[in-house]
Structure formats: C-alpha cells, structure tokens
PyMOL Python script that loads the backbone (N, CA, C, O; Angstrom):
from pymol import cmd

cmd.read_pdbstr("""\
ATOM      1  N   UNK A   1     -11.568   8.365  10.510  1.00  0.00           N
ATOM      2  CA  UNK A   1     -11.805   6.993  10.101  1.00  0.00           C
ATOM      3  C   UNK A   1     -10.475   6.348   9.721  1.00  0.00           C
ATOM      4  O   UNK A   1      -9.795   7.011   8.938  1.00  0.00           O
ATOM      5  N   UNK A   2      -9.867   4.922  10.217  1.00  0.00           N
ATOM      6  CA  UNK A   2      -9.093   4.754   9.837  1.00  0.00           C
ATOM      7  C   UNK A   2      -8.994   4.166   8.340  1.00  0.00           C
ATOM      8  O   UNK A   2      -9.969   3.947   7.621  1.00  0.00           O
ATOM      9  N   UNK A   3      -7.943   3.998   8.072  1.00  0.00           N
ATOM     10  CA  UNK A   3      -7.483   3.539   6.154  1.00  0.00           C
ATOM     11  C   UNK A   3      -6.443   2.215   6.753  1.00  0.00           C
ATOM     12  O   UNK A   3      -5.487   2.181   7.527  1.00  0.00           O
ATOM     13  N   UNK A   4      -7.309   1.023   5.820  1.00  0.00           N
ATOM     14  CA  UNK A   4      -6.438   0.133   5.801  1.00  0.00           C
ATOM     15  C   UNK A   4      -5.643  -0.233   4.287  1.00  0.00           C
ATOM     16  O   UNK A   4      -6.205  -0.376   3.202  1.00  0.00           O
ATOM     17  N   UNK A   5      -4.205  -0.331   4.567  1.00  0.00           N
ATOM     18  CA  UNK A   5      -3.783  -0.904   3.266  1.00  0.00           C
ATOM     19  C   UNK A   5      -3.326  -2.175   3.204  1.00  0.00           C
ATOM     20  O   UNK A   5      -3.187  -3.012   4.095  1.00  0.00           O
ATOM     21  N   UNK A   6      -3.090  -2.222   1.947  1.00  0.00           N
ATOM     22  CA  UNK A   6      -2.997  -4.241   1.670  1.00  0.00           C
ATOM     23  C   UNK A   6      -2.314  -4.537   0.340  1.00  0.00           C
ATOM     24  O   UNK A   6      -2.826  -4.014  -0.650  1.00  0.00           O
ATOM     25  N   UNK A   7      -1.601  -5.040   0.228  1.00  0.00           N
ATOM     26  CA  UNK A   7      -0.894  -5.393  -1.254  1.00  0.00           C
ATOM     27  C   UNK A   7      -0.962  -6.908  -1.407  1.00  0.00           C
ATOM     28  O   UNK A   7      -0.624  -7.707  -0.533  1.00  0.00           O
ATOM     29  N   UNK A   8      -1.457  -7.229  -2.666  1.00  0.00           N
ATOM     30  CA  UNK A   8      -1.865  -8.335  -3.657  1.00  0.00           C
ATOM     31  C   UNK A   8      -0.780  -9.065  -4.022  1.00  0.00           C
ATOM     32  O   UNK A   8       0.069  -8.502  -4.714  1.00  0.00           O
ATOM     33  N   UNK A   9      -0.612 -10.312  -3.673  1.00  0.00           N
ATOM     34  CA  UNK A   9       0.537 -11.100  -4.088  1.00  0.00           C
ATOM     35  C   UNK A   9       0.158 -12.246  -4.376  1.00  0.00           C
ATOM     36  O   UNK A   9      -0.183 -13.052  -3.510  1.00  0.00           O
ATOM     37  N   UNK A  10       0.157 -12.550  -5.875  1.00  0.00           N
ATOM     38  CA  UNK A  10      -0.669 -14.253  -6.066  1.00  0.00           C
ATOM     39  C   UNK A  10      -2.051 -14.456  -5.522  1.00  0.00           C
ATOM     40  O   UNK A  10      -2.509 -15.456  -4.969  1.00  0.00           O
ATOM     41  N   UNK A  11      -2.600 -13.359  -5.777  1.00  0.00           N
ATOM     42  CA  UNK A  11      -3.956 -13.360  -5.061  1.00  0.00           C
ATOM     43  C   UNK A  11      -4.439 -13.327  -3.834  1.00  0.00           C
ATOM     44  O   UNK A  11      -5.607 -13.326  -3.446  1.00  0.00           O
ATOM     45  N   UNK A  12      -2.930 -13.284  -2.958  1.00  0.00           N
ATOM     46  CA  UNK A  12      -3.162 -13.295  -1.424  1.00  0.00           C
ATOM     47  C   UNK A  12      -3.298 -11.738  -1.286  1.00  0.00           C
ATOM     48  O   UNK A  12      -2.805 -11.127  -2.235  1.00  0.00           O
ATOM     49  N   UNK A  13      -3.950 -10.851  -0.152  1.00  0.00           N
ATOM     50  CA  UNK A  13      -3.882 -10.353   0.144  1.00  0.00           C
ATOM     51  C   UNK A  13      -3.120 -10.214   1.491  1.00  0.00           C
ATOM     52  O   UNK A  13      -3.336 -10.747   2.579  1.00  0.00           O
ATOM     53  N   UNK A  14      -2.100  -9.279   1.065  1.00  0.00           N
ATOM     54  CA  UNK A  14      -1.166  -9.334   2.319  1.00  0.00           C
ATOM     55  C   UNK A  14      -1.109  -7.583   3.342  1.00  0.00           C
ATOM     56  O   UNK A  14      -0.505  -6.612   2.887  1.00  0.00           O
ATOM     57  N   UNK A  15      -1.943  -7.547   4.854  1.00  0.00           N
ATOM     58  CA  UNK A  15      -1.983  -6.514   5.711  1.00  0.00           C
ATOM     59  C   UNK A  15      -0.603  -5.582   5.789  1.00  0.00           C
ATOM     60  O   UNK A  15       0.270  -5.891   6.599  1.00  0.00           O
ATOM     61  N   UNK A  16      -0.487  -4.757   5.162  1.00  0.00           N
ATOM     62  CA  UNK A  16       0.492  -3.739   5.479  1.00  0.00           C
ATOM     63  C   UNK A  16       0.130  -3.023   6.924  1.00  0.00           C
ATOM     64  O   UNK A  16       0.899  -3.133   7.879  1.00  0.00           O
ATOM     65  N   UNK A  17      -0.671  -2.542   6.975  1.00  0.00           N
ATOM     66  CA  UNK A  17      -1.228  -2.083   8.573  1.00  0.00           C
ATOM     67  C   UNK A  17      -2.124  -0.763   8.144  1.00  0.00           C
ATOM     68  O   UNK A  17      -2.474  -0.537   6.986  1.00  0.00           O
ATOM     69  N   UNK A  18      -2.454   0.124   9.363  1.00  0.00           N
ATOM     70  CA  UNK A  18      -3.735   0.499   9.472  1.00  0.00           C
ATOM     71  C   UNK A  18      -3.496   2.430   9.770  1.00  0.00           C
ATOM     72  O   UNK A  18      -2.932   2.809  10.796  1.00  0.00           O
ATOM     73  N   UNK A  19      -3.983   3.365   8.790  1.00  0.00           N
ATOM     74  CA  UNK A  19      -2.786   4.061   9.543  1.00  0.00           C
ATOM     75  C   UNK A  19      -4.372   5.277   9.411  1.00  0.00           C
ATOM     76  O   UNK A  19      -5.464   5.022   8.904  1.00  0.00           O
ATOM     77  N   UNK A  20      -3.864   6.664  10.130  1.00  0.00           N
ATOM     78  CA  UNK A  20      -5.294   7.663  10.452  1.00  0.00           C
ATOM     79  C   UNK A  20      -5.631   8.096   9.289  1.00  0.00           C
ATOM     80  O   UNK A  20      -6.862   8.112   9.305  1.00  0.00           O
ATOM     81  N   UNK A  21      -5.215   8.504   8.158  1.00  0.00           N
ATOM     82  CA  UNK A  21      -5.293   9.306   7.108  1.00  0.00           C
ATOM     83  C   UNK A  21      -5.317   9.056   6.158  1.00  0.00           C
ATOM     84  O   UNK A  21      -5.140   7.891   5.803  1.00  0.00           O
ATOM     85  N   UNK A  22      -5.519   9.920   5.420  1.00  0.00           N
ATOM     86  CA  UNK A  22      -5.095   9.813   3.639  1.00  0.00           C
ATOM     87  C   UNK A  22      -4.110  10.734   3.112  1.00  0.00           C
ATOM     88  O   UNK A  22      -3.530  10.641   2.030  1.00  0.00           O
ATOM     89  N   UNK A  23      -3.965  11.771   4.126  1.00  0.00           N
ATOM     90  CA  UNK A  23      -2.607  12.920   3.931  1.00  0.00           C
ATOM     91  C   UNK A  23      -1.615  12.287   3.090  1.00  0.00           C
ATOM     92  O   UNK A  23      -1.571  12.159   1.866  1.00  0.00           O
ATOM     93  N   UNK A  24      -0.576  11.799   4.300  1.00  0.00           N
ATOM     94  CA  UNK A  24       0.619  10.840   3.686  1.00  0.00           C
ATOM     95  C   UNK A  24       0.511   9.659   3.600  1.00  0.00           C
ATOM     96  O   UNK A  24       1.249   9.058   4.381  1.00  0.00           O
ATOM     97  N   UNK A  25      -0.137   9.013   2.940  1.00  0.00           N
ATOM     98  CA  UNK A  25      -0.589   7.302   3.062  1.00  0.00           C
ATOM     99  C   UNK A  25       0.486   7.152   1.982  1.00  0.00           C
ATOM    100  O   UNK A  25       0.572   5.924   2.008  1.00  0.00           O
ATOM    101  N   UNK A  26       1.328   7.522   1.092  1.00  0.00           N
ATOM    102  CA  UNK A  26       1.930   6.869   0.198  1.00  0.00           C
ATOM    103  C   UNK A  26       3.324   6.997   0.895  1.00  0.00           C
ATOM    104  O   UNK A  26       4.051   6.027   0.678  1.00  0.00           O
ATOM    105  N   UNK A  27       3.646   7.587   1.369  1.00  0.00           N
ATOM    106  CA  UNK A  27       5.089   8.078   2.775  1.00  0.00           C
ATOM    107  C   UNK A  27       5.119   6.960   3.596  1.00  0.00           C
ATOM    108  O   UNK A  27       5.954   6.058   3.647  1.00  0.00           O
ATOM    109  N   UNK A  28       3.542   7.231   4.584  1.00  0.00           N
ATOM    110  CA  UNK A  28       3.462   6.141   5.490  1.00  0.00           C
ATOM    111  C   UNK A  28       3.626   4.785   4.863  1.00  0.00           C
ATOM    112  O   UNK A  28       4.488   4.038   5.324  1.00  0.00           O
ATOM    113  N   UNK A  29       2.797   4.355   3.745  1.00  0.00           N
ATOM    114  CA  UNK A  29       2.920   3.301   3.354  1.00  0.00           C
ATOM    115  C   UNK A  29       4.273   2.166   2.896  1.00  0.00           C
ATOM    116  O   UNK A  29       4.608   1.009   3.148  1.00  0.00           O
ATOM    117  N   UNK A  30       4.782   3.384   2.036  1.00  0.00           N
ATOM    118  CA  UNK A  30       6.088   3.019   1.866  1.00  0.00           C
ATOM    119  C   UNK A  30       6.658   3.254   2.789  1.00  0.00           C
ATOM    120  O   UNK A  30       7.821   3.323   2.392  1.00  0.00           O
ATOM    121  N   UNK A  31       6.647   3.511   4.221  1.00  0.00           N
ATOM    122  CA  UNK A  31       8.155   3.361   5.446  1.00  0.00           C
ATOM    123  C   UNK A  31       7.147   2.102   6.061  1.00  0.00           C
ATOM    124  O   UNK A  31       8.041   1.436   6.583  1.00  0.00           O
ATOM    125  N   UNK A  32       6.158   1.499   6.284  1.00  0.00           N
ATOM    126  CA  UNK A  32       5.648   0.422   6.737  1.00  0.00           C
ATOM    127  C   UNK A  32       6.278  -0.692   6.351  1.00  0.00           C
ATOM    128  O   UNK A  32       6.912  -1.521   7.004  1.00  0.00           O
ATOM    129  N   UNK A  33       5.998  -0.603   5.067  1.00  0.00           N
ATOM    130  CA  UNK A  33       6.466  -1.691   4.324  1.00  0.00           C
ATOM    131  C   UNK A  33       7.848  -2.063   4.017  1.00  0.00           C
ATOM    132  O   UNK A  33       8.208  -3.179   3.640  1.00  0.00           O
ATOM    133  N   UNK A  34       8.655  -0.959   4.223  1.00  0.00           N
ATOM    134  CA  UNK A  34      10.042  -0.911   4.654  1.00  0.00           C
ATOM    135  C   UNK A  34      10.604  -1.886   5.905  1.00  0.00           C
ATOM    136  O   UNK A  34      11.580  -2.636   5.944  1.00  0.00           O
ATOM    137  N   UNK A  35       9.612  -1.574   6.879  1.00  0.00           N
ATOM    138  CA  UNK A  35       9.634  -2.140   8.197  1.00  0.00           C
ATOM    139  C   UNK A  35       9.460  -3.883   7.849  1.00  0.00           C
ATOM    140  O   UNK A  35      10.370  -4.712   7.826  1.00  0.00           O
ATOM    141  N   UNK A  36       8.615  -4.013   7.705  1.00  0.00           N
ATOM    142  CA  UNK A  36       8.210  -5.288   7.159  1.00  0.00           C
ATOM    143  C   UNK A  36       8.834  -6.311   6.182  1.00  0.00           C
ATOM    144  O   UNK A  36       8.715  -7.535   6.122  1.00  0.00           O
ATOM    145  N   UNK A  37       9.751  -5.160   5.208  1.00  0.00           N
ATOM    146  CA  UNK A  37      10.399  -6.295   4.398  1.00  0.00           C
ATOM    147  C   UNK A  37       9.980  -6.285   3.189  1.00  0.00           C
ATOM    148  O   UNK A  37      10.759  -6.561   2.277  1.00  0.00           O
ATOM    149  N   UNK A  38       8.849  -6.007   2.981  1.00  0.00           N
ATOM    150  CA  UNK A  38       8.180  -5.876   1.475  1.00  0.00           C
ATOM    151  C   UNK A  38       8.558  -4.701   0.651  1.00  0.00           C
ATOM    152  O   UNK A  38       7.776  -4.517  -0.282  1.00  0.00           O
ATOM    153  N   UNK A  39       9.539  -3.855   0.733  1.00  0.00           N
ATOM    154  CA  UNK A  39       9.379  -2.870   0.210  1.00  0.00           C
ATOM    155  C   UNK A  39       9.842  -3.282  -1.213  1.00  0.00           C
ATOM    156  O   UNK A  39       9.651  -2.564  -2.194  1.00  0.00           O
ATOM    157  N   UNK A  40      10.455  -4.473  -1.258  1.00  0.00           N
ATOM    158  CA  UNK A  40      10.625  -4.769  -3.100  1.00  0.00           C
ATOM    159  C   UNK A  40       9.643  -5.059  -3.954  1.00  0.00           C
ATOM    160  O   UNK A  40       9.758  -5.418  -5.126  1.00  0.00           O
ATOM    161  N   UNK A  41       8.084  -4.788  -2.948  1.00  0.00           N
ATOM    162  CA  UNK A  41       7.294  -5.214  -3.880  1.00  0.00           C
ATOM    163  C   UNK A  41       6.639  -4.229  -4.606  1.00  0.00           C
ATOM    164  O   UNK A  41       5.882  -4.270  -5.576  1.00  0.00           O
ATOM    165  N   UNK A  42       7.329  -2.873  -3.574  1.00  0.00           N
ATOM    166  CA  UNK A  42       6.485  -1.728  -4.899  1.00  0.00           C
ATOM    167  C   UNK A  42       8.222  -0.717  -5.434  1.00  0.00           C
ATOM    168  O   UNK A  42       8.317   0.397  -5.949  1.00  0.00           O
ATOM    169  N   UNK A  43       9.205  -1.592  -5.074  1.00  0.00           N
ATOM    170  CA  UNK A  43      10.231  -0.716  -5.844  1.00  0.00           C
ATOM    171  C   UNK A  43      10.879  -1.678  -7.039  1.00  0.00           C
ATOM    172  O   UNK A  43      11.670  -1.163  -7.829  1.00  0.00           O
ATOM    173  N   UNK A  44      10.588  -2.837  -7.134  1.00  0.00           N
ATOM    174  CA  UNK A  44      10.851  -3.953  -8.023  1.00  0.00           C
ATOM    175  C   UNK A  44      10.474  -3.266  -9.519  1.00  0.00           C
ATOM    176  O   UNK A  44       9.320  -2.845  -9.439  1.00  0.00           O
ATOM    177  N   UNK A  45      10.902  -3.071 -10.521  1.00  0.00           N
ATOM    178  CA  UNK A  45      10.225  -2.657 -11.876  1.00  0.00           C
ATOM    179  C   UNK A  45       9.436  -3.809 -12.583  1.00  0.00           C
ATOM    180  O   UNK A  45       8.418  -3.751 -13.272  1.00  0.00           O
ATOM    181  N   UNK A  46      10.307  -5.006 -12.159  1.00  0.00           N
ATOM    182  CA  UNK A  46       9.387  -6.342 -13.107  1.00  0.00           C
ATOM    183  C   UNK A  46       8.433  -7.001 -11.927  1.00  0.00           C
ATOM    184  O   UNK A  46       7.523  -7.735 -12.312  1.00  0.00           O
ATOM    185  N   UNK A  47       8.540  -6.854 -10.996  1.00  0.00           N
ATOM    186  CA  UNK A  47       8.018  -7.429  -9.721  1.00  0.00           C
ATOM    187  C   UNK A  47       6.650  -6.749  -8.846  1.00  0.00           C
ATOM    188  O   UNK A  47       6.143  -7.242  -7.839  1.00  0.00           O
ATOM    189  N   UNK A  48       6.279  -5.637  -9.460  1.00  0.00           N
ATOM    190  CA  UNK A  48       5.251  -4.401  -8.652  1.00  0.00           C
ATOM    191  C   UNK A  48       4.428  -4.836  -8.411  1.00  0.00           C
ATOM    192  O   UNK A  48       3.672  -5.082  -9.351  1.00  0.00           O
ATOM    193  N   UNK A  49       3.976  -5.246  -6.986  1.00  0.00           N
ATOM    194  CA  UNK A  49       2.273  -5.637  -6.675  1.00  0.00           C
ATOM    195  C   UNK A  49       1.456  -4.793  -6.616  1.00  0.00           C
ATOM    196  O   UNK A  49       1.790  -3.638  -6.350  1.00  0.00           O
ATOM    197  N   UNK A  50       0.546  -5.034  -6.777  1.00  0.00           N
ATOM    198  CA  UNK A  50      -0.420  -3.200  -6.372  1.00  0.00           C
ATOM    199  C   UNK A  50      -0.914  -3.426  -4.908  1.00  0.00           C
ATOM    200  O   UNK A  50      -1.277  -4.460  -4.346  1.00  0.00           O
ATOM    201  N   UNK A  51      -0.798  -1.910  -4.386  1.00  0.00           N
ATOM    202  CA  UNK A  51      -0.837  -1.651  -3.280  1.00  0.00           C
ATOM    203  C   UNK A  51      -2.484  -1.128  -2.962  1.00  0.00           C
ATOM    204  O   UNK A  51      -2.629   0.088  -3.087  1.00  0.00           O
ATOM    205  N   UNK A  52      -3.671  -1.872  -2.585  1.00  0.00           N
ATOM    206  CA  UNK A  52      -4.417  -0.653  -2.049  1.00  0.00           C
ATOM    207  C   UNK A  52      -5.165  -0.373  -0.517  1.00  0.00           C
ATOM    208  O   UNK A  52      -4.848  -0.999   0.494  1.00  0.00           O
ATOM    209  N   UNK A  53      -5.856   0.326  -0.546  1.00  0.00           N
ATOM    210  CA  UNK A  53      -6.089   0.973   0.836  1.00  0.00           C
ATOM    211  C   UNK A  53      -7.905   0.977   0.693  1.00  0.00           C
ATOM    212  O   UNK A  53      -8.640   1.060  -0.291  1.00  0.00           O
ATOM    213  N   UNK A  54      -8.040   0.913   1.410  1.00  0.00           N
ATOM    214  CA  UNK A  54      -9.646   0.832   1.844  1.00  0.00           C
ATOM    215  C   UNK A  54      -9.993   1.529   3.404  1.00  0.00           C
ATOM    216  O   UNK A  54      -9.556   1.105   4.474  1.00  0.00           O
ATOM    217  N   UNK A  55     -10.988   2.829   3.187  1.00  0.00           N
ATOM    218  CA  UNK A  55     -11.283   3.356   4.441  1.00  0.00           C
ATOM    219  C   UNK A  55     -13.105   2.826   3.923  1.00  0.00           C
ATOM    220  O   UNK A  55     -13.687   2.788   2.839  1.00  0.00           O
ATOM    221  N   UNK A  56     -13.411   2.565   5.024  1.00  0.00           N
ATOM    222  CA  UNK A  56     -15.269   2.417   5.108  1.00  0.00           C
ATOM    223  C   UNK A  56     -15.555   1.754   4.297  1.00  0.00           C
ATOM    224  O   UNK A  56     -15.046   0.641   4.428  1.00  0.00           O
ATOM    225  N   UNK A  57     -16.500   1.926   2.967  1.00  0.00           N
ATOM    226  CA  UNK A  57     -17.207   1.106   1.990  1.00  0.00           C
ATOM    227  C   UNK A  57     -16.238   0.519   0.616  1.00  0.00           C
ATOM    228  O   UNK A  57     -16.432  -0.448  -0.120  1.00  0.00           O
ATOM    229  N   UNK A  58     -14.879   1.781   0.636  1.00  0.00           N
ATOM    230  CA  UNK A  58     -14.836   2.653  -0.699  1.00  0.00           C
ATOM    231  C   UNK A  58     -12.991   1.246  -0.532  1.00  0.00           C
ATOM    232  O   UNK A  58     -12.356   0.684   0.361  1.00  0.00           O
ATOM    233  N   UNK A  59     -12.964   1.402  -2.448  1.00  0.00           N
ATOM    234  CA  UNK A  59     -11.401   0.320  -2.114  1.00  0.00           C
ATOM    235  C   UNK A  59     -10.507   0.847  -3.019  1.00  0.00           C
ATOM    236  O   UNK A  59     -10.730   0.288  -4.092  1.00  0.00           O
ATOM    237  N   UNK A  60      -9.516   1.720  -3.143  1.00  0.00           N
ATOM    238  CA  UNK A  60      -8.271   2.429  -4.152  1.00  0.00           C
ATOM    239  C   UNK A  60      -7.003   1.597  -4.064  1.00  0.00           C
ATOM    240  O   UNK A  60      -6.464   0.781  -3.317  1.00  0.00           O
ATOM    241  N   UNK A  61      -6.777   2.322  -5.392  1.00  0.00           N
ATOM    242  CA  UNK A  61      -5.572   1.107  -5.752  1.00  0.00           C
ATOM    243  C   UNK A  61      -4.552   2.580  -5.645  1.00  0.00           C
ATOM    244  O   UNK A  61      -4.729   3.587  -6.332  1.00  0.00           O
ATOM    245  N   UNK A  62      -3.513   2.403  -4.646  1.00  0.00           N
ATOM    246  CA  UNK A  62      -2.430   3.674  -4.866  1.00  0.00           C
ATOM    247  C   UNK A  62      -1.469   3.620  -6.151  1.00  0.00           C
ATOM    248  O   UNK A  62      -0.793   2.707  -6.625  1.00  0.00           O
ATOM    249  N   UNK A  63      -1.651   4.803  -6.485  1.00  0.00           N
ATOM    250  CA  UNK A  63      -0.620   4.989  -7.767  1.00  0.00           C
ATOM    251  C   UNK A  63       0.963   5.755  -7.059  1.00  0.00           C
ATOM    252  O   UNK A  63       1.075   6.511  -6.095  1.00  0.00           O
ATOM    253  N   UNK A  64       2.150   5.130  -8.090  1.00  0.00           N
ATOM    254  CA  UNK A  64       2.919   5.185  -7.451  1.00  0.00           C
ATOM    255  C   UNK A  64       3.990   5.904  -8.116  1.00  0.00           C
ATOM    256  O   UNK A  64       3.569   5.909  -9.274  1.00  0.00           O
ATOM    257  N   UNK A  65       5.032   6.477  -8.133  1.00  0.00           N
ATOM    258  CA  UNK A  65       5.734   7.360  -9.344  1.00  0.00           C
ATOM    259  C   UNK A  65       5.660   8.906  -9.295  1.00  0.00           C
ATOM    260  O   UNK A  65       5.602   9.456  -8.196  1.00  0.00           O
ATOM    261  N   UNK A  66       5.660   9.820 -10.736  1.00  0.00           N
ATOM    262  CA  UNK A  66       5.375  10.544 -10.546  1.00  0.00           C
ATOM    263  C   UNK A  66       3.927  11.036 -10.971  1.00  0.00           C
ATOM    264  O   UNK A  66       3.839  12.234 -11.238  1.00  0.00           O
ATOM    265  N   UNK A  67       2.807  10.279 -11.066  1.00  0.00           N
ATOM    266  CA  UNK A  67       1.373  10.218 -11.476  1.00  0.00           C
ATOM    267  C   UNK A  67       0.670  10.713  -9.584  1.00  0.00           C
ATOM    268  O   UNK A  67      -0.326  11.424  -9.455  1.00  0.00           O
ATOM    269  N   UNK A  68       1.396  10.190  -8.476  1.00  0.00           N
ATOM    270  CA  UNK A  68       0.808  10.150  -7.253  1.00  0.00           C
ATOM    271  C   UNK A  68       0.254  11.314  -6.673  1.00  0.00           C
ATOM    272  O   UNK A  68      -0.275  11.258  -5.563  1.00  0.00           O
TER     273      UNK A  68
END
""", "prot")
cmd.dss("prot")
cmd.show_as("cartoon", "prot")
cmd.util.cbc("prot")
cmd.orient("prot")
C-alpha cells in the first residue's frame, strides 16, 4: 500500500510525494524534501512544520530527532 506524506504550512497542506513503505519513510522523506527545497522546514529549530504521512484510513504525524 502506498504512504503518502505532506507537511503543514499555514494550514496549507503541502505534497512531499508518495513513497512504498514505512521502512525508511523518515530517510526517504527527508532526501525528498531535500529535492524539493523544503528541507528547512523540518531542520529549522524555530521554523519546524510537522511532517505527516497517511497510508489507507490511518494519518501520523512523523517524529523527528532522536525520539524516531
């Protein structure tokens, strides 16, 4: 099943993209978003959007640090 992720900015929800797993979704996620340009929004300390991912019904918010 795929996992979509998405990070929250001013209430927008903004598509990071769509990836197979949940293995490395915090790897994948963060080199996506690399690609894209956003990556200051989850390495910023005063700036952190939350990042989450939704496969099927279910919606998680990724934790990021050393809690992950």
């Amino acid at each position: 099943m795929q996992v979509i992720a998405y990070v929250k900015d001013c209430g927008e929800k903004i598509l990071i993209g769509t990836f197979d797993s949940l293995e490395n979704i915090h790897d994948e996620v963060e080199m996506k978003m690399h690609e894209l340009g956003l990556s200051y929004m989850i390495e910023s300390k005063q700036a952190k959007r939350p990042v989450y991912i939704v496969q099927g019904f279910s919606e998680y918010k990724l934790v990021w640090g050393t809690n992950r």
